[in-house]
ROPA-204730 format. One record per residue: z, x, y of N, C-alpha, C in turn; residue in one letter; residue number from 1. Coordinates in steps of 0.02 Angstrom, whole numbers, plus 50000, padded with zeros to 5 digits. Each point is the difference from the previous one (the first is absolute). Layout:
% ROPA-204730
<titor><n_zz>Z</n_zz><n_xx>X</n_xx><n_yy>Y</n_yy><ca_zz>Z</ca_zz><ca_xx>X</ca_xx><ca_yy>Y</ca_yy><c_zz>Z</c_zz><c_xx>X</c_xx><c_yy>Y</c_yy><aa>A</aa><i>NUM</i></titor>
...
This chain:
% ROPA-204730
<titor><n_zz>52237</n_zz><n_xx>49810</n_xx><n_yy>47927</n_yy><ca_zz>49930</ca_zz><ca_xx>49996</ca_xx><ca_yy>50013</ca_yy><c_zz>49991</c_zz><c_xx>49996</c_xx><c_yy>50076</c_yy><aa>X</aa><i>1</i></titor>
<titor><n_zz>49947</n_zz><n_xx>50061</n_xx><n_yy>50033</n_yy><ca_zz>49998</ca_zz><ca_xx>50003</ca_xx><ca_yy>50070</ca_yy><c_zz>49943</c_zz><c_xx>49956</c_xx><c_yy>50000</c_yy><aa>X</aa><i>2</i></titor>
<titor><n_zz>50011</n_zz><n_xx>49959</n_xx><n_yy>50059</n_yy><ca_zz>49939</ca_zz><ca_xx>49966</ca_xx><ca_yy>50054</ca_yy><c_zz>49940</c_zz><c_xx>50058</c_xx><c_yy>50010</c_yy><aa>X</aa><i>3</i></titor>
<titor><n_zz>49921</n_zz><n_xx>49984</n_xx><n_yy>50011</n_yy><ca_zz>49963</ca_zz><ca_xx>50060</ca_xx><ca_yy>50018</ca_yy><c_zz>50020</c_zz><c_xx>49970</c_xx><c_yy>50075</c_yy><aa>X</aa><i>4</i></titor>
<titor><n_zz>49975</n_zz><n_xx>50073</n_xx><n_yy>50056</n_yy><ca_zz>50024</ca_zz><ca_xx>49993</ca_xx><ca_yy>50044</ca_yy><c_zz>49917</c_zz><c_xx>49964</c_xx><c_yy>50011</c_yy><aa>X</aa><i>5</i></titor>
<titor><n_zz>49996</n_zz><n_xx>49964</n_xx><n_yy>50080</n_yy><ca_zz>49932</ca_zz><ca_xx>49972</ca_xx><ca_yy>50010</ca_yy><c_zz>49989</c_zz><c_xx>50032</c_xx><c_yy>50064</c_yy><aa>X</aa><i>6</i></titor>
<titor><n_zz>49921</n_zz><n_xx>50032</n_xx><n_yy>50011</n_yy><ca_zz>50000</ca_zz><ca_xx>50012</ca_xx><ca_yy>50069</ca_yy><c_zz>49981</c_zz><c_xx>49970</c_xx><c_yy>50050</c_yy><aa>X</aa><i>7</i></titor>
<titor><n_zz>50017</n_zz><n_xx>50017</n_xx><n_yy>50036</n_yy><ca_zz>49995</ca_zz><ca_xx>49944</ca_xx><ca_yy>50084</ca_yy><c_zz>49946</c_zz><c_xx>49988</c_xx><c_yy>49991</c_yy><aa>X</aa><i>8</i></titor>
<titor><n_zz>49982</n_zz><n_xx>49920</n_xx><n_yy>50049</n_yy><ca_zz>49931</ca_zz><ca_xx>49994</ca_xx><ca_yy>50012</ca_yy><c_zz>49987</c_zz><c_xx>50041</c_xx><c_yy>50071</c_yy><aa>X</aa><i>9</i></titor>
<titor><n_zz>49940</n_zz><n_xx>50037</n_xx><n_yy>49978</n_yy><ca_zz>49975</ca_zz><ca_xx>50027</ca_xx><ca_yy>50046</ca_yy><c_zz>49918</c_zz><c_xx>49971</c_xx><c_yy>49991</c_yy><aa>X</aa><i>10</i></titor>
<titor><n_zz>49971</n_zz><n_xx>49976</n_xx><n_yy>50084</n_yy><ca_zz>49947</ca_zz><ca_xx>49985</ca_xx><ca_yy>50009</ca_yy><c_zz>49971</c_zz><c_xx>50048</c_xx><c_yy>50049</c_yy><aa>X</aa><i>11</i></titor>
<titor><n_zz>49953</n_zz><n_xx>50024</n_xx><n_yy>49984</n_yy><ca_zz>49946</ca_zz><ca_xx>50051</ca_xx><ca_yy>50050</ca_yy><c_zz>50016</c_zz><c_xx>49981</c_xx><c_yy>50077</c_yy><aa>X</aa><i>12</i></titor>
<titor><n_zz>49987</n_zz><n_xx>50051</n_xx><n_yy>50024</n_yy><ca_zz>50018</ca_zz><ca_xx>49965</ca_xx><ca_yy>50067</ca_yy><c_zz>49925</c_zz><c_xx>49978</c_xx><c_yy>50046</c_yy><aa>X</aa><i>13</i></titor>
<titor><n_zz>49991</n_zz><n_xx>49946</n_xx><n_yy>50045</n_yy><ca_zz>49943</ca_zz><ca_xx>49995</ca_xx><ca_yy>50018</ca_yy><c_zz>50036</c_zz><c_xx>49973</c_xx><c_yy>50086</c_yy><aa>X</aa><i>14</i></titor>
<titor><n_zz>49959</n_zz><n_xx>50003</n_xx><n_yy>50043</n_yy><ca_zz>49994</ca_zz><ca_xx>49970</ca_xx><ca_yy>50073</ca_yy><c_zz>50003</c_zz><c_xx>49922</c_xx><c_yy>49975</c_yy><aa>X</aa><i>15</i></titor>
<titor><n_zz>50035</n_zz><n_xx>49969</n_xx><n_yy>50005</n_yy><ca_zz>49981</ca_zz><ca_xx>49928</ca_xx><ca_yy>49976</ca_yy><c_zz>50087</c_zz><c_xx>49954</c_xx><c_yy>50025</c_yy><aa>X</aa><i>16</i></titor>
<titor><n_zz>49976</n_zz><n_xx>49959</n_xx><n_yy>50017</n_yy><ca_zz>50067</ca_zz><ca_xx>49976</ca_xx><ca_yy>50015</ca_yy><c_zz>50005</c_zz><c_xx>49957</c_xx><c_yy>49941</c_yy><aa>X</aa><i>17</i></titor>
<titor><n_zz>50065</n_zz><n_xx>49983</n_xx><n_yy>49977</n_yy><ca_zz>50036</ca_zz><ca_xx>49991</ca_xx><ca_yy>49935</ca_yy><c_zz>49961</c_zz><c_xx>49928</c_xx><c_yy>49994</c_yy><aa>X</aa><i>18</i></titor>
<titor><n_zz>49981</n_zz><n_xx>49972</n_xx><n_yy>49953</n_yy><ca_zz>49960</ca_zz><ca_xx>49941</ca_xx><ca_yy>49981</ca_yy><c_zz>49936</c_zz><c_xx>49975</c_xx><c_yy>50020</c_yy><aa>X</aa><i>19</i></titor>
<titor><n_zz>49959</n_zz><n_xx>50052</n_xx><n_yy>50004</n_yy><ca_zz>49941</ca_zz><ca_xx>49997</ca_xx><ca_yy>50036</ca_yy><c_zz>49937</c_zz><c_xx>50021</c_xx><c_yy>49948</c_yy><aa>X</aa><i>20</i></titor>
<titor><n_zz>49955</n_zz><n_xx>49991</n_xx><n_yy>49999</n_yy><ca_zz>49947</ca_zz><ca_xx>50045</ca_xx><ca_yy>49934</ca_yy><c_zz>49959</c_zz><c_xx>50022</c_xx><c_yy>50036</c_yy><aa>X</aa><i>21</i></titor>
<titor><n_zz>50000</n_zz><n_xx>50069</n_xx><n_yy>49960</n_yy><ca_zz>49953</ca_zz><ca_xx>50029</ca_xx><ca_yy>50006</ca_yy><c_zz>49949</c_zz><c_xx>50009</c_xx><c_yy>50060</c_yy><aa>X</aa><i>22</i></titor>
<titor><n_zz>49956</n_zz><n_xx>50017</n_xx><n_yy>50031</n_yy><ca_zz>49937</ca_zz><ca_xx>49991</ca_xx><ca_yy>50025</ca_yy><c_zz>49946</c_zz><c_xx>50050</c_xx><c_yy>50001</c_yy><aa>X</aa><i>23</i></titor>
<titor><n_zz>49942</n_zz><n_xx>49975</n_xx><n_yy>49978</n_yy><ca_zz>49974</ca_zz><ca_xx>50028</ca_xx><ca_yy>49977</ca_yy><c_zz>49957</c_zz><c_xx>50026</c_xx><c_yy>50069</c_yy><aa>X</aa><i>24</i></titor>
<titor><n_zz>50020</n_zz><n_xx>49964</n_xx><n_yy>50063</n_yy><ca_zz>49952</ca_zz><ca_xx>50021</ca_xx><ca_yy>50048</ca_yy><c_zz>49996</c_zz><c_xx>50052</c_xx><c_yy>50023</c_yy><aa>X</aa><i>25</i></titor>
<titor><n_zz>50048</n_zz><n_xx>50039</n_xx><n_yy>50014</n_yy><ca_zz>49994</ca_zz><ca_xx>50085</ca_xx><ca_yy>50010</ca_yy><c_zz>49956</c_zz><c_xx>50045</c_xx><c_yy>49961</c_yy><aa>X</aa><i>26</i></titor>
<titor><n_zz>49989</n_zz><n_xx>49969</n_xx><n_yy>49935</n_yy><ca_zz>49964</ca_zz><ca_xx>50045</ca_xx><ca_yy>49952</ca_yy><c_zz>49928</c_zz><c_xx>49982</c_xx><c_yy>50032</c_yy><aa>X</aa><i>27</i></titor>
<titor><n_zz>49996</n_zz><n_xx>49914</n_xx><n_yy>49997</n_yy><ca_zz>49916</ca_zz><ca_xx>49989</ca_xx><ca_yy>50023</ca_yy><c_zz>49994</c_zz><c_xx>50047</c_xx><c_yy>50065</c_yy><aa>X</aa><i>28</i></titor>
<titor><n_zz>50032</n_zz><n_xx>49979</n_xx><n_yy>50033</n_yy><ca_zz>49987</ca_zz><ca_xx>50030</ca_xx><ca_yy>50077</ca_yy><c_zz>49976</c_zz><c_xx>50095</c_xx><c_yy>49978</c_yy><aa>X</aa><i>29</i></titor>
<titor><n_zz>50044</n_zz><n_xx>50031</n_xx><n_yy>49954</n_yy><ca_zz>50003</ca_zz><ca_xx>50067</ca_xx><ca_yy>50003</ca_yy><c_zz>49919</c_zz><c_xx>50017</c_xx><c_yy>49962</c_yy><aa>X</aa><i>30</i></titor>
<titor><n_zz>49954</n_zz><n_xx>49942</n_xx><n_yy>49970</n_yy><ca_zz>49952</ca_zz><ca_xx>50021</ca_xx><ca_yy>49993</ca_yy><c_zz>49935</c_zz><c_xx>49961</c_xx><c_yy>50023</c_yy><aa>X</aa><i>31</i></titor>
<titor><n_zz>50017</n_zz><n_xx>49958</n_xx><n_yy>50077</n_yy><ca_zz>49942</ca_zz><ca_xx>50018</ca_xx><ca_yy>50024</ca_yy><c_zz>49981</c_zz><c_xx>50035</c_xx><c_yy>50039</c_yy><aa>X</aa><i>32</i></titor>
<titor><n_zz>49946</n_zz><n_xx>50014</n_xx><n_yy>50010</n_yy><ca_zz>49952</ca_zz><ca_xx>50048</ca_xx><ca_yy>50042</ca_yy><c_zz>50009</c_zz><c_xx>49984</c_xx><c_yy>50070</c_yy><aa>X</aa><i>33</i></titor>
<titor><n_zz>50018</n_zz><n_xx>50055</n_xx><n_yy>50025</n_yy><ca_zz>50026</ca_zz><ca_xx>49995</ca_xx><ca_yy>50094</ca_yy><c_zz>49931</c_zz><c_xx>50030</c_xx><c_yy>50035</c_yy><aa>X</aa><i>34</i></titor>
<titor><n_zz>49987</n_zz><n_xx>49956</n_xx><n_yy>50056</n_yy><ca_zz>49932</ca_zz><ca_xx>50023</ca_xx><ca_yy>50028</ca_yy><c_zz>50051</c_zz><c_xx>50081</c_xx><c_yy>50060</c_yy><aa>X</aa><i>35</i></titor>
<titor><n_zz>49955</n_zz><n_xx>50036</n_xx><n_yy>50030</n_yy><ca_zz>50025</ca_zz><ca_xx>50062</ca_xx><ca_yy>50023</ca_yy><c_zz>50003</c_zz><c_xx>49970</c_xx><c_yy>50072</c_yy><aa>X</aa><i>36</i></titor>
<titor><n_zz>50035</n_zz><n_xx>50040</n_xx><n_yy>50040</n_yy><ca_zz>50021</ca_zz><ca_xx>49966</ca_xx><ca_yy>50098</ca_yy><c_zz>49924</c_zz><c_xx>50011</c_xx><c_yy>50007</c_yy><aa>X</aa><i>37</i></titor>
<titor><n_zz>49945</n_zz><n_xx>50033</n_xx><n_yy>49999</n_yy><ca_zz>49960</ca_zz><ca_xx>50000</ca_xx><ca_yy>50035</ca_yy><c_zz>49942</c_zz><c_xx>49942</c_xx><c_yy>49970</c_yy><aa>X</aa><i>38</i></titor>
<titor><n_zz>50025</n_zz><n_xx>49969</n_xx><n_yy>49957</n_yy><ca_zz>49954</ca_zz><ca_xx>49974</ca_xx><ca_yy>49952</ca_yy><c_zz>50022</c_zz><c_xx>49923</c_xx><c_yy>50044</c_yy><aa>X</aa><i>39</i></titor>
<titor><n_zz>50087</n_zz><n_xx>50000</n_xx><n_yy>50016</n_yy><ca_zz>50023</ca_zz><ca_xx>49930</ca_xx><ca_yy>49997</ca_yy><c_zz>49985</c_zz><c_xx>50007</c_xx><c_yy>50119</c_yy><aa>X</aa><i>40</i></titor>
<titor><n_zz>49979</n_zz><n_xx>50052</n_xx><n_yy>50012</n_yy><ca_zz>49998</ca_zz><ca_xx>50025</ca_xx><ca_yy>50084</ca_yy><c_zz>49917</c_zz><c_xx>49969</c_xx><c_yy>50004</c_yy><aa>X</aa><i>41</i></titor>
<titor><n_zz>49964</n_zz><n_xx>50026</n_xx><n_yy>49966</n_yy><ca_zz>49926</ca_zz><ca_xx>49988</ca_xx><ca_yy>50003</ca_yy><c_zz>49988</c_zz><c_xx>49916</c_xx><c_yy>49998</c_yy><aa>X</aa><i>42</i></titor>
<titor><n_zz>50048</n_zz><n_xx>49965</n_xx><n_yy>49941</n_yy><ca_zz>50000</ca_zz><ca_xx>49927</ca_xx><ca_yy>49984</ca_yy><c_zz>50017</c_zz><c_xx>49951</c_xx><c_yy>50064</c_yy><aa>X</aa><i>43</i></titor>
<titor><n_zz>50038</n_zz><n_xx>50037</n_xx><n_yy>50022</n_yy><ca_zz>50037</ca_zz><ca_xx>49946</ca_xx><ca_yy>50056</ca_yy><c_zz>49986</c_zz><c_xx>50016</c_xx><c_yy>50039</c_yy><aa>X</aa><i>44</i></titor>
<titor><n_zz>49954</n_zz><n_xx>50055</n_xx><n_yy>50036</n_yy><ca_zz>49960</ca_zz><ca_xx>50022</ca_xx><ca_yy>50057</ca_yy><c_zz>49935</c_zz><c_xx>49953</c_xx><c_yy>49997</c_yy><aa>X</aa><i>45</i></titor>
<titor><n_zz>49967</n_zz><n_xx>49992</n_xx><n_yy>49927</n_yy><ca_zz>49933</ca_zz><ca_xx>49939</ca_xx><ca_yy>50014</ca_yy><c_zz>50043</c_zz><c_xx>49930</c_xx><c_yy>49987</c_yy><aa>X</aa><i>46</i></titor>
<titor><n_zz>50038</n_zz><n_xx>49985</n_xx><n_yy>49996</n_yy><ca_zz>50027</ca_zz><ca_xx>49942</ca_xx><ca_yy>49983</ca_yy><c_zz>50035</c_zz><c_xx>49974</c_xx><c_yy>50096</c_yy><aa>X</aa><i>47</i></titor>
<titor><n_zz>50013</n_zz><n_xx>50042</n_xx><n_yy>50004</n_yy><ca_zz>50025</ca_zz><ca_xx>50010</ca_xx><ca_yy>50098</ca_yy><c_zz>49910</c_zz><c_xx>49978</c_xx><c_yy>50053</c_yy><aa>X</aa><i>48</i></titor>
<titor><n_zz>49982</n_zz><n_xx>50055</n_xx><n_yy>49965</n_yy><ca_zz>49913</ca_zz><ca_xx>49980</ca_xx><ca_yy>50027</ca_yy><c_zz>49963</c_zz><c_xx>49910</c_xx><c_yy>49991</c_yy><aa>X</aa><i>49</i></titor>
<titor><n_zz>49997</n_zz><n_xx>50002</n_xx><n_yy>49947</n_yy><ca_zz>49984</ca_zz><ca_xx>49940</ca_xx><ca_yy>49967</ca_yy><c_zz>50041</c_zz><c_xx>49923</c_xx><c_yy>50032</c_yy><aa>X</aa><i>50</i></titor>
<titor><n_zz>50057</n_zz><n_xx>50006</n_xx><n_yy>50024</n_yy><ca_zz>50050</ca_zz><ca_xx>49960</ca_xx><ca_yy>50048</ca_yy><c_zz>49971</c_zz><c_xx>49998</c_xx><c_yy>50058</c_yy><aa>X</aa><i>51</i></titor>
<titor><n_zz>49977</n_zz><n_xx>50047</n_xx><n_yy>50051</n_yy><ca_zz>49982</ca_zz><ca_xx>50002</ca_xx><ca_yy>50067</ca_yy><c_zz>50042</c_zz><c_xx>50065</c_xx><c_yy>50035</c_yy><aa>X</aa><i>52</i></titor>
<titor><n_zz>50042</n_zz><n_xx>50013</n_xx><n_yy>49950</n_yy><ca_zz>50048</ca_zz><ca_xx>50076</ca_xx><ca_yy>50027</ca_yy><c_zz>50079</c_zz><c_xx>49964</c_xx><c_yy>50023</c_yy><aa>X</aa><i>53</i></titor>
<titor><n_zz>50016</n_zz><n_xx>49941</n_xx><n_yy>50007</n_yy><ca_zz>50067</ca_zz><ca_xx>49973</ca_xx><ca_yy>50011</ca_yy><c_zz>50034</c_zz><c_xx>50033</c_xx><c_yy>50012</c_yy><aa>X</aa><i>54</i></titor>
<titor><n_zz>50040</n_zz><n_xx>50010</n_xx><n_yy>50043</n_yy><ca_zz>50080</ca_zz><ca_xx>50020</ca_xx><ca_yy>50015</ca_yy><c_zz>50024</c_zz><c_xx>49975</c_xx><c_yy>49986</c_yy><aa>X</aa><i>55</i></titor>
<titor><n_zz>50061</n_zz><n_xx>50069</n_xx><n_yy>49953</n_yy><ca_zz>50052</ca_zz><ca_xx>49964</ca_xx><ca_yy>49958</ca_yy><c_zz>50014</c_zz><c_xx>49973</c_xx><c_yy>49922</c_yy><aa>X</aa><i>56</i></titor>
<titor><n_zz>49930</n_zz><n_xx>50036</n_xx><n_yy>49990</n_yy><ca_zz>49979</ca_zz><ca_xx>49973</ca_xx><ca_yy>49930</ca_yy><c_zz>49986</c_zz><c_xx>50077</c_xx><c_yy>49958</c_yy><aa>X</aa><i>57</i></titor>
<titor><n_zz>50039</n_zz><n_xx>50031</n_xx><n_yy>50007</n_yy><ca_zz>50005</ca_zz><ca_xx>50085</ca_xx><ca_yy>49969</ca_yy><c_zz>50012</c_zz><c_xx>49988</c_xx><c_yy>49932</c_yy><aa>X</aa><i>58</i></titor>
<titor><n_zz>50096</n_zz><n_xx>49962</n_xx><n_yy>50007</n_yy><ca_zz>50029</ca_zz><ca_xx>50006</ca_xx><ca_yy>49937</ca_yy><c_zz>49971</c_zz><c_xx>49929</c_xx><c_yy>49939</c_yy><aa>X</aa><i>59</i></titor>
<titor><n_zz>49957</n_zz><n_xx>49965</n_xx><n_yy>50044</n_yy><ca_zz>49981</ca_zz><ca_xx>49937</ca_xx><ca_yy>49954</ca_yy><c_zz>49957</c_zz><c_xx>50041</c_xx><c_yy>49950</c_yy><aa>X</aa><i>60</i></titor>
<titor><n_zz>49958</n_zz><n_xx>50041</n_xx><n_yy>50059</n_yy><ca_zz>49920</ca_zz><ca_xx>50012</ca_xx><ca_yy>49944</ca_yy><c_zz>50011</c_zz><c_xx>50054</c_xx><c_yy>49969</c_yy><aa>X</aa><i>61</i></titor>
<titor><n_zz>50072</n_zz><n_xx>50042</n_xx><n_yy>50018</n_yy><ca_zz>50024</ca_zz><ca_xx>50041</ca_xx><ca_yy>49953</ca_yy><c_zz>49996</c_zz><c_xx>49971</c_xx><c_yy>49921</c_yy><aa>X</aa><i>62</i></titor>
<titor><n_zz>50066</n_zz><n_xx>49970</n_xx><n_yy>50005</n_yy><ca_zz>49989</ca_zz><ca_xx>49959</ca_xx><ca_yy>49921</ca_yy><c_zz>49973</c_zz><c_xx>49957</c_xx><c_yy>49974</c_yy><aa>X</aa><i>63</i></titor>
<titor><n_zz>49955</n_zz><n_xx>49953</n_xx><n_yy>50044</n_yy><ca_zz>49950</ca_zz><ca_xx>49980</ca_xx><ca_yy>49990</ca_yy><c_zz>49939</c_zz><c_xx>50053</c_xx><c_yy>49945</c_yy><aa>X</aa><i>64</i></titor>
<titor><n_zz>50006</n_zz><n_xx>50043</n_xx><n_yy>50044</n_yy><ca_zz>49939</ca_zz><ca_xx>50057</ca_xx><ca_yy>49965</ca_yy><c_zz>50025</c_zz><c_xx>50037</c_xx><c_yy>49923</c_yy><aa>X</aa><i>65</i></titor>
<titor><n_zz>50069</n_zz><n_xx>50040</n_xx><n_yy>50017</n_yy><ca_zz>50043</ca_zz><ca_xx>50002</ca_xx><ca_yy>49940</ca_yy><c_zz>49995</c_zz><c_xx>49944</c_xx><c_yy>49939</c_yy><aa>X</aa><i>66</i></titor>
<titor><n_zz>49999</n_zz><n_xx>49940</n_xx><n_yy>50026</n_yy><ca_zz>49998</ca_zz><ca_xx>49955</ca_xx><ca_yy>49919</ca_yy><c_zz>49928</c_zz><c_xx>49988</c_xx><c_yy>49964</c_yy><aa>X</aa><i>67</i></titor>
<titor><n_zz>49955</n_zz><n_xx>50008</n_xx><n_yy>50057</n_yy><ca_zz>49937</ca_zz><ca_xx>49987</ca_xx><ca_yy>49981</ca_yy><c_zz>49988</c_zz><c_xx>50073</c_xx><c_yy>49950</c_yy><aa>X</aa><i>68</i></titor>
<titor><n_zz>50004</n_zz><n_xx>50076</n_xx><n_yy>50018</n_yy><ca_zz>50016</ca_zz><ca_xx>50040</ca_xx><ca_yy>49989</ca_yy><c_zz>49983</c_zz><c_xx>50008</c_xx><c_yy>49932</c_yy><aa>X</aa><i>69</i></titor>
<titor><n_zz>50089</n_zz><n_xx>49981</n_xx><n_yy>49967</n_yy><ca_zz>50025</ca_zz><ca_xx>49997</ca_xx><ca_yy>49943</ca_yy><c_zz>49978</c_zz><c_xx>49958</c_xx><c_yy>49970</c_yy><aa>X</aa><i>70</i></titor>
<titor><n_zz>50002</n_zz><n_xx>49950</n_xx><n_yy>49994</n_yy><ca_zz>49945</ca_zz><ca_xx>49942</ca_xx><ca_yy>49978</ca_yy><c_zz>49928</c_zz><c_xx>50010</c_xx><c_yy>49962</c_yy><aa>X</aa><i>71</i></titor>
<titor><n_zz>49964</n_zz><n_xx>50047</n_xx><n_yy>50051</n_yy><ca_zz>49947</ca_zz><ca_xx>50049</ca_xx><ca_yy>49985</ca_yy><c_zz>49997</c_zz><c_xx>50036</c_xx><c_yy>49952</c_yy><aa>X</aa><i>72</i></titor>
<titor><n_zz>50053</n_zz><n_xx>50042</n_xx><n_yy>50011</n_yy><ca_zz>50020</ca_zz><ca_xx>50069</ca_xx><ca_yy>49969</ca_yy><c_zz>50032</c_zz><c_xx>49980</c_xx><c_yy>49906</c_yy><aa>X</aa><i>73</i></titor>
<titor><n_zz>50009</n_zz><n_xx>49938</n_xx><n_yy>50013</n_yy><ca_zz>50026</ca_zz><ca_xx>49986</ca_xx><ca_yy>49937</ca_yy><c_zz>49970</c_zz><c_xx>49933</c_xx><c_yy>49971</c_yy><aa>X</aa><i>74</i></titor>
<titor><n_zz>49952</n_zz><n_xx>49994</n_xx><n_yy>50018</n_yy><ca_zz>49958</ca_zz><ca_xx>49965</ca_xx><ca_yy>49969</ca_yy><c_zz>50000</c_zz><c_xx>49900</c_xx><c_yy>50016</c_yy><aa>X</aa><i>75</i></titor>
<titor><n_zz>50076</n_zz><n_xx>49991</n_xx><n_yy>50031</n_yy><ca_zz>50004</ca_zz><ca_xx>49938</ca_xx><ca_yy>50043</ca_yy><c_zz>49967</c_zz><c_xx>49980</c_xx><c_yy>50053</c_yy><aa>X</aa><i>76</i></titor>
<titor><n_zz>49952</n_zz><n_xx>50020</n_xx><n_yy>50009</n_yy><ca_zz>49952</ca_zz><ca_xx>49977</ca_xx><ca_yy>50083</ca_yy><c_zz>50009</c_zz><c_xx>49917</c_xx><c_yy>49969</c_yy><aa>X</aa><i>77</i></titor>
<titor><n_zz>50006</n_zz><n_xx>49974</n_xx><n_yy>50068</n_yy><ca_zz>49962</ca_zz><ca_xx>49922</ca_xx><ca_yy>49991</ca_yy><c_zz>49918</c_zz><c_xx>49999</c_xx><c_yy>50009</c_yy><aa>X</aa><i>78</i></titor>
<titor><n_zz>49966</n_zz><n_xx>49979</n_xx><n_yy>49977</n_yy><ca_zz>49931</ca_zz><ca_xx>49973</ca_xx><ca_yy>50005</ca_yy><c_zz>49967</c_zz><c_xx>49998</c_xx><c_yy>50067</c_yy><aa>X</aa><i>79</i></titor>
<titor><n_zz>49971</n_zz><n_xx>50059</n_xx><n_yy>50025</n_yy><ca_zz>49979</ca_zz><ca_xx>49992</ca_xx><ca_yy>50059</ca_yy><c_zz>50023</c_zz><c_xx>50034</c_xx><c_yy>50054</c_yy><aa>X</aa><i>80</i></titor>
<titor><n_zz>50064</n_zz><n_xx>50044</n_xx><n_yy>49982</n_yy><ca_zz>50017</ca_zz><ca_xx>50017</ca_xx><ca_yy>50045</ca_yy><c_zz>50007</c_zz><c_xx>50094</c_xx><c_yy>49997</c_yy><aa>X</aa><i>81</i></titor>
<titor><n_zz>49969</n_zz><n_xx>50025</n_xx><n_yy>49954</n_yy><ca_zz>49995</ca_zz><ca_xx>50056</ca_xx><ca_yy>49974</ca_yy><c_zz>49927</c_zz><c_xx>50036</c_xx><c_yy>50081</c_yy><aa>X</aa><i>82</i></titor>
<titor><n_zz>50021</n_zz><n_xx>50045</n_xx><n_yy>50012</n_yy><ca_zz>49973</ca_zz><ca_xx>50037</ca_xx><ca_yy>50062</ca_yy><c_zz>49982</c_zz><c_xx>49941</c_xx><c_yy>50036</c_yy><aa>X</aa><i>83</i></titor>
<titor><n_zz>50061</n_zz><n_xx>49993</n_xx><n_yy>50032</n_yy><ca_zz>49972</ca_zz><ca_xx>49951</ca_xx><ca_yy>50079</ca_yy><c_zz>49966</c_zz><c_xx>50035</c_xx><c_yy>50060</c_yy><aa>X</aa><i>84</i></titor>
């Protein structure tokens, strides 16, 4: 009487370092809504205004403007702060 033979474990392969789960955040991220450069250029040009014009304050009101943005765009505004 033969043994059945058994086949290897094989697990899918994923980016993941060995004992880690899952994450689901790439997927959230892959469906929210990205505001456009001129959308996130226009934001941080009145947000630059609105300061006094500061030097040095490019890359703040960059993503500054970017989060407000998305936020917008996906329905997270905080209270109040929707078209500053």
């Amino acid at each position: 009487m033969s043994m059945p033979r058994s086949s290897p474990n094989v697990t899918p392969s994923t980016n993941q370092s060995p004992g880690t789960a899952p994450s689901s955040r790439s997927a959230a991220t892959d469906q929210l809504k990205k505001p456009s450069f001129e959308q996130i250029q226009m934001r941080a040009y009145a947000l630059w205004l609105k300061k006094g014009q500061p030097n040095g304050s490019a890359s703040q009101d960059w993503l500054e403007a970017e989060q407000e943005l998305i936020r917008e765009l996906n329905g997270t505004a905080k209270p109040g702060t929707k078209g500053r």
